[in-house]
C-alpha positions as a Markdown table, in Angstrom:
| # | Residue | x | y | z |
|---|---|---|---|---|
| 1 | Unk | -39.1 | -85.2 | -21.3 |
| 2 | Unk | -38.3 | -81.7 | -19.9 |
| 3 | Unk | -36.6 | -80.6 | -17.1 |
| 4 | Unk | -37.7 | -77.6 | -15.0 |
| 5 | Unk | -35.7 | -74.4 | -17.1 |
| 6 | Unk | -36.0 | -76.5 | -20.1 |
| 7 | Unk | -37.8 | -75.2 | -23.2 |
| 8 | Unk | -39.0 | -76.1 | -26.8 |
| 9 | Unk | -41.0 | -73.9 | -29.7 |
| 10 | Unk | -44.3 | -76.0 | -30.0 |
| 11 | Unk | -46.5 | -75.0 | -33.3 |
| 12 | Unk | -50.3 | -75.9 | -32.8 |
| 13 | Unk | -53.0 | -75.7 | -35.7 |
| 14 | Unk | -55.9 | -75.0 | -33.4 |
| 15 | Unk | -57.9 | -74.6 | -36.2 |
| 16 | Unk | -58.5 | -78.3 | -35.7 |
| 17 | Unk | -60.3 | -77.8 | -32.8 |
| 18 | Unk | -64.4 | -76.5 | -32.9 |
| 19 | Unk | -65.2 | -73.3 | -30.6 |
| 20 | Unk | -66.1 | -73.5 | -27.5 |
| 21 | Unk | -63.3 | -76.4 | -27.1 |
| 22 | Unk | -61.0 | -76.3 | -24.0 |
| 23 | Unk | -57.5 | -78.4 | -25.0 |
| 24 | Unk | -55.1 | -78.5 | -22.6 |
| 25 | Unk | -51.3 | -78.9 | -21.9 |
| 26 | Unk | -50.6 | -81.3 | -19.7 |
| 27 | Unk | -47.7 | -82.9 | -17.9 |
| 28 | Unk | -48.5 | -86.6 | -18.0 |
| 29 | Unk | -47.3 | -89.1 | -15.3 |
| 30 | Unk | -43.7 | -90.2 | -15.2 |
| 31 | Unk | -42.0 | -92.7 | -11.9 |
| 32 | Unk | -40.9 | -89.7 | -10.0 |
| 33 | Unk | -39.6 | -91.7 | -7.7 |
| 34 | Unk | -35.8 | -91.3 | -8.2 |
| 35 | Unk | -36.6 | -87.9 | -7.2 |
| 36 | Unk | -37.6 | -86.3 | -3.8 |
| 37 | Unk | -37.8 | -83.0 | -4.0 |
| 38 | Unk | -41.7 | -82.7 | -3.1 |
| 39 | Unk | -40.6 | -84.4 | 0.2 |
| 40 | Unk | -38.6 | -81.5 | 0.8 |
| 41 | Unk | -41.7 | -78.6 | 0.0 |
| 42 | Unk | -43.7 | -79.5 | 2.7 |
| 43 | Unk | -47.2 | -81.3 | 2.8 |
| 44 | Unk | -49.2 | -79.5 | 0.3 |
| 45 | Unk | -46.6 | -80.3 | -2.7 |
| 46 | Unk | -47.9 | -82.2 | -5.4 |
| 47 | Unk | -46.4 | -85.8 | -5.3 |
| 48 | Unk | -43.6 | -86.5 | -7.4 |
| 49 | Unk | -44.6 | -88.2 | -10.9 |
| 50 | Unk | -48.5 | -87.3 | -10.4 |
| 51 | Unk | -49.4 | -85.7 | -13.6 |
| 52 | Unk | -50.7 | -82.1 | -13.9 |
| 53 | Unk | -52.1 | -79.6 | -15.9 |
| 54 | Unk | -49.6 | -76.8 | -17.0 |
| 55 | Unk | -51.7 | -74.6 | -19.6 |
| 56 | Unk | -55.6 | -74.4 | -19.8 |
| 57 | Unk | -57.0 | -72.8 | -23.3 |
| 58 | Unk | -60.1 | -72.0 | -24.7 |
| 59 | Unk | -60.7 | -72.0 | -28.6 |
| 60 | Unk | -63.3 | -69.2 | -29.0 |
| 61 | Unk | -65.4 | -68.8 | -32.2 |
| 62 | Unk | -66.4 | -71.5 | -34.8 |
| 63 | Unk | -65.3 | -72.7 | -37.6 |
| 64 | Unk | -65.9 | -69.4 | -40.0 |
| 65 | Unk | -62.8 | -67.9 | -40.7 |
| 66 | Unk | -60.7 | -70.3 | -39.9 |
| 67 | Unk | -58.2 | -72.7 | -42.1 |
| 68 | Unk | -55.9 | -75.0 | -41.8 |
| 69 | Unk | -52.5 | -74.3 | -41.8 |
| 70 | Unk | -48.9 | -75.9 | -42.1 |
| 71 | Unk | -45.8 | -75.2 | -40.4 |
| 72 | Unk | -43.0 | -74.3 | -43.2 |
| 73 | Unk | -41.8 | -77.1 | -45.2 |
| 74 | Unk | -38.1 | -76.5 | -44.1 |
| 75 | Unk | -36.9 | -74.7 | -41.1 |
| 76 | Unk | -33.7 | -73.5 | -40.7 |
| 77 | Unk | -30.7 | -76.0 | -40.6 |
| 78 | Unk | -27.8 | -76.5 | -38.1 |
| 79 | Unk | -24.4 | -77.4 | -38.7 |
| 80 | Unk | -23.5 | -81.0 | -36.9 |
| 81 | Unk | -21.2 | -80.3 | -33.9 |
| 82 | Unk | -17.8 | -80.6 | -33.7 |
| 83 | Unk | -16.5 | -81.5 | -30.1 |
| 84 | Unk | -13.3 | -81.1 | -32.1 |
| 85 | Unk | -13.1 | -77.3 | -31.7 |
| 86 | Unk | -12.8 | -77.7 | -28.2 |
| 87 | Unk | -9.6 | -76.8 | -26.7 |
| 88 | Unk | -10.1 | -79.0 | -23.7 |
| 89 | Unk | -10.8 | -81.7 | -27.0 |
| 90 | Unk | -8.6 | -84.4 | -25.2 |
| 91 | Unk | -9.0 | -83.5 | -21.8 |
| 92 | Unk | -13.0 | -82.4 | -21.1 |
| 93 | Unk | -13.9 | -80.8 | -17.8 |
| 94 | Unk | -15.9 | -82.9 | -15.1 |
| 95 | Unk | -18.7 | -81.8 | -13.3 |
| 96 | Unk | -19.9 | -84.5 | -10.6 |
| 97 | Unk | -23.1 | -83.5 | -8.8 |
| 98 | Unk | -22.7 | -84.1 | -5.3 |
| 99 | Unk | -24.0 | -84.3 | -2.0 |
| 100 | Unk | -22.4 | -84.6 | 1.4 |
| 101 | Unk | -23.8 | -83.8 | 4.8 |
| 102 | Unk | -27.2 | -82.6 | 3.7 |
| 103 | Unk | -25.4 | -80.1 | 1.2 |
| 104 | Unk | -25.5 | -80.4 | -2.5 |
| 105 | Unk | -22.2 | -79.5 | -4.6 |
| 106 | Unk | -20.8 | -79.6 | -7.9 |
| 107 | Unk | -17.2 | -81.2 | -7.9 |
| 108 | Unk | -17.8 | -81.6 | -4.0 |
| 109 | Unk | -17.8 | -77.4 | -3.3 |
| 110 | Unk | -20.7 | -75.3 | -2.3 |
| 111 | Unk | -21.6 | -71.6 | -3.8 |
| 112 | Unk | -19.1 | -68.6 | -3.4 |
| 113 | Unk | -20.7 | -65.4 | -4.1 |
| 114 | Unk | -17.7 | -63.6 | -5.6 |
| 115 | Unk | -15.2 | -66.4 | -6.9 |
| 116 | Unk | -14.4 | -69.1 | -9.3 |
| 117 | Unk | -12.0 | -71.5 | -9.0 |
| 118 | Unk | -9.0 | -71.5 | -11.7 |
| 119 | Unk | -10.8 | -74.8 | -13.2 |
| 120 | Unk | -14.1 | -72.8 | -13.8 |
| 121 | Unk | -12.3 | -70.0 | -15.6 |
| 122 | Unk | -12.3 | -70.2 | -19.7 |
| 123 | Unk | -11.3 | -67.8 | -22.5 |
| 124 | Unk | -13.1 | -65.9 | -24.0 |
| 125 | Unk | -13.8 | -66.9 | -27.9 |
| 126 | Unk | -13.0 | -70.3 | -27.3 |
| 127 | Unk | -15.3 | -73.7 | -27.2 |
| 128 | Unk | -15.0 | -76.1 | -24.4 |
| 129 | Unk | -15.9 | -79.4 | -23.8 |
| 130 | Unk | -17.9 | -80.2 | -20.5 |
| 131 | Unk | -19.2 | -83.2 | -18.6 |
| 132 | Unk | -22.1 | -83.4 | -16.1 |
| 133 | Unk | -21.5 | -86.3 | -14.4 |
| 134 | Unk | -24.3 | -87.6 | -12.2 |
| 135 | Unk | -23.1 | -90.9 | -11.3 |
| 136 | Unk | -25.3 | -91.3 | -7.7 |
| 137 | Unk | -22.6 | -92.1 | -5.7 |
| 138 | Unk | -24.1 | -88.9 | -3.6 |
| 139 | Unk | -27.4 | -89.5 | -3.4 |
| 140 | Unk | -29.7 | -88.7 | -0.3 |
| 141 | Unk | -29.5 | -91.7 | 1.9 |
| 142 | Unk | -28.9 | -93.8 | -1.6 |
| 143 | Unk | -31.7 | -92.9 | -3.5 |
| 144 | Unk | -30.3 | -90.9 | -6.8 |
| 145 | Unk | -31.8 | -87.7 | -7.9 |
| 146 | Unk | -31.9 | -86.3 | -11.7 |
| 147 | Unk | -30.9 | -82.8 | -12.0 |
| 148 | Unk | -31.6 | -79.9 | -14.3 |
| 149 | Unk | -28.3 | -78.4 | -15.7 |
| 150 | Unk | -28.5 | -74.7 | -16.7 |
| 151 | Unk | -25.3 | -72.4 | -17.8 |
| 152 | Unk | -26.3 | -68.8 | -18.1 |
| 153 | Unk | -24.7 | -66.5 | -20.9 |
| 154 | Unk | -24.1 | -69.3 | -23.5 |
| 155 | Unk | -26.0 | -71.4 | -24.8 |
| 156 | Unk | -24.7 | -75.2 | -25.4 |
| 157 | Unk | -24.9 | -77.9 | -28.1 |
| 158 | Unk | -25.2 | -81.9 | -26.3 |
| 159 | Unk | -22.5 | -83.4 | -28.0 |
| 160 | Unk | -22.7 | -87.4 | -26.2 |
| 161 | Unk | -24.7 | -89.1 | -23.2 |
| 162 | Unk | -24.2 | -92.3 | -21.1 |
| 163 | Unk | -25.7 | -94.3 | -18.3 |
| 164 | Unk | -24.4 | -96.9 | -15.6 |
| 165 | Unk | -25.4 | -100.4 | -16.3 |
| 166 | Unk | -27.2 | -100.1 | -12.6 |
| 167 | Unk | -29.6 | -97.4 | -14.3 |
| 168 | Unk | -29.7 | -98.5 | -17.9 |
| 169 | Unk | -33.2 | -99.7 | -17.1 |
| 170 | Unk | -34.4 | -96.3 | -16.4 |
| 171 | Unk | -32.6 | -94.2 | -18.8 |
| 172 | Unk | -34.1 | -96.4 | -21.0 |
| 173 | Unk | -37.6 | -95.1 | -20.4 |
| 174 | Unk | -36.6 | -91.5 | -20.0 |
| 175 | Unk | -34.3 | -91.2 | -23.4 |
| 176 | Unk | -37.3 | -91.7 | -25.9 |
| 177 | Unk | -38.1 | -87.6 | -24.6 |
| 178 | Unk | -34.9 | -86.4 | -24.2 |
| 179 | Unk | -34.9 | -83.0 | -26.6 |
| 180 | Unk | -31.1 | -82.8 | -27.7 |
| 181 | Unk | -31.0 | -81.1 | -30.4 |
| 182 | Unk | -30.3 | -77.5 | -31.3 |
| 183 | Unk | -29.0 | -75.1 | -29.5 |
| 184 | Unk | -29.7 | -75.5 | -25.1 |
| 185 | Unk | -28.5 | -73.3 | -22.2 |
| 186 | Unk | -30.5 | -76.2 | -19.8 |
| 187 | Unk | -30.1 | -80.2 | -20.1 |
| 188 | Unk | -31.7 | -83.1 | -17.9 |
| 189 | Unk | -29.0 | -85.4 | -16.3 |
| 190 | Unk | -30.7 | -88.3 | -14.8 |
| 191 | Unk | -29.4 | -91.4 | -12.4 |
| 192 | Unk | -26.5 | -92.6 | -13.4 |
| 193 | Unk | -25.7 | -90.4 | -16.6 |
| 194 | Unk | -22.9 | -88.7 | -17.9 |
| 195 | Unk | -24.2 | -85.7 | -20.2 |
| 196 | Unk | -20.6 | -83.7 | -22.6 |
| 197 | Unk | -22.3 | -80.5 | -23.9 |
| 198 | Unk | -19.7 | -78.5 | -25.9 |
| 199 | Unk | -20.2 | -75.2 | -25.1 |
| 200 | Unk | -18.7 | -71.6 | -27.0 |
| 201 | Unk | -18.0 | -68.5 | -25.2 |
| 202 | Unk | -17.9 | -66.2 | -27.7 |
| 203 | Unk | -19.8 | -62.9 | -25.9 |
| 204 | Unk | -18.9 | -61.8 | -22.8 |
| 205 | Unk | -16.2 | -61.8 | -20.3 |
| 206 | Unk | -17.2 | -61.4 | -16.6 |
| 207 | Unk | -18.7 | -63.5 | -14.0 |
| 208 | Unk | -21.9 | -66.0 | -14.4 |
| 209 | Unk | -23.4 | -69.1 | -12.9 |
| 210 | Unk | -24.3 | -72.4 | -13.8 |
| 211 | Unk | -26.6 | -74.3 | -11.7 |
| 212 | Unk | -29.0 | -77.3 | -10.9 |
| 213 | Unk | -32.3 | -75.7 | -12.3 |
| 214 | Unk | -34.9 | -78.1 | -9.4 |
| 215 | Unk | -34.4 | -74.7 | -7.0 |
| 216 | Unk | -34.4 | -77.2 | -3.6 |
| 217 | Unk | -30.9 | -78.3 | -5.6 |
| 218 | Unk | -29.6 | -75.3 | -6.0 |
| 219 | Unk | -30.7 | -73.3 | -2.8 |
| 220 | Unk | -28.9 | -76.3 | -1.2 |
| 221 | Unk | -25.1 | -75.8 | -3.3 |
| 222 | Unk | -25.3 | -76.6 | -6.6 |
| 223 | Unk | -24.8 | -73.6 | -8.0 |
| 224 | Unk | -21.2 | -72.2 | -8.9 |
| 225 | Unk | -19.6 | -69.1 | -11.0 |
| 226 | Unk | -17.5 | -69.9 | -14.0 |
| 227 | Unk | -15.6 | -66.5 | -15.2 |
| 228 | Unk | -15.4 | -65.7 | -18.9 |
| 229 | Unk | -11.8 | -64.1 | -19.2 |
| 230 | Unk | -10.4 | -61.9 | -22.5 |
């Protein structure tokens, strides 16, 4: 279950396959409902939920030469996270998505080239604790949206979800694909769900984004700075 900016290291054996085969990667069909961003591209879009083919391949050659093979017995390991690093530990920062008048938001405010706000500033060296909460109380005349949420210059462990009672049914569905683990700089929020990511800043000071990765989203205000400070 992958969100547009989302990614994942896939290791395929195509040695399984004879030559001449054609496998494909698809994107299978999902209830897209929740979300209408192909009504808002114009007639040719592909309906939301319809399923797709992303990558088309052809396996040349036969079956001379080639062997199976394994993927190594042990990748490398990750220490669990600690949310308890964070400085913000007791007091994480909210992020509602929001939309109001046709514009979409994050904490209610729209995209300043050149600023952030003193909530959005952090130190540099330090871990925070965030919260994207997408509770649908802004949804486009009531229908609630997922959104794709992507921080550039850091990347992010998800430290805890949740999900309204109203969408449990949903995010029930969804949850079973949700790719948590490891290190992310993108993570779905659907309906209803609160998604804590603790996040290290531990590179660069300066200015950067973070943003709603479905582009209608973010060409429409959800997109803000956050400054990294020494």
């Amino acid at each position: 279950m992958l969100a547009p900016a989302e990614r994942i290291d896939l290791w395929v054996d195509f040695a399984r396959w004879p030559g001449g085969s054609e496998p494909s990667l698809q994107s299978l069909a999902f209830d897209g409902a929740m979300n209408m961003g192909g009504m808002m591209m114009g007639r040719g879009s592909l309906p939301d939920g319809a399923p797709f083919q992303v990558l088309a391949l052809r396996v040349e050659g036969g079956s001379q030469g080639s062997h199976e093979a394994a993927p190594p017995a042990r990748l490398s390991g990750m220490a669990p996270s600690d949310p308890g690093v964070a400085v913000n530990f007791d007091r994480p920062k909210i992020f509602e998505l929001t939309m109001g008048m046709m514009a979409w938001g994050i904490n209610g405010q729209s995209f300043e080239m050149l600023e952030a706000s003193p909530y959005e500033t952090v130190k540099l060296g330090t871990h925070e604790l965030w919260e994207f909460r997408n509770d649908a109380t802004s949804g486009m005349m009531g229908m609630a949206m997922p959104h794709s949420m992507h921080v550039h210059g850091v990347q992010f462990r998800v430290v805890e979800r949740s999900v309204s009672g109203r969408f449990a049914r949903d995010d029930e569905r969804a949850k079973a694909g949700f790719v948590d683990e490891g290190w992310k700089d993108t993570v779905l929020v659907m309906p209803g769900e609160r998604v804590r990511i603790l996040v290290r800043f531990a590179d660069y000071p300066g200015l950067f984004l973070y943003h709603c990765h479905m582009l209608e989203h973010e060409d429409g205000g959800m997109m803000r700075n956050y400054r990294v400070r020494t």
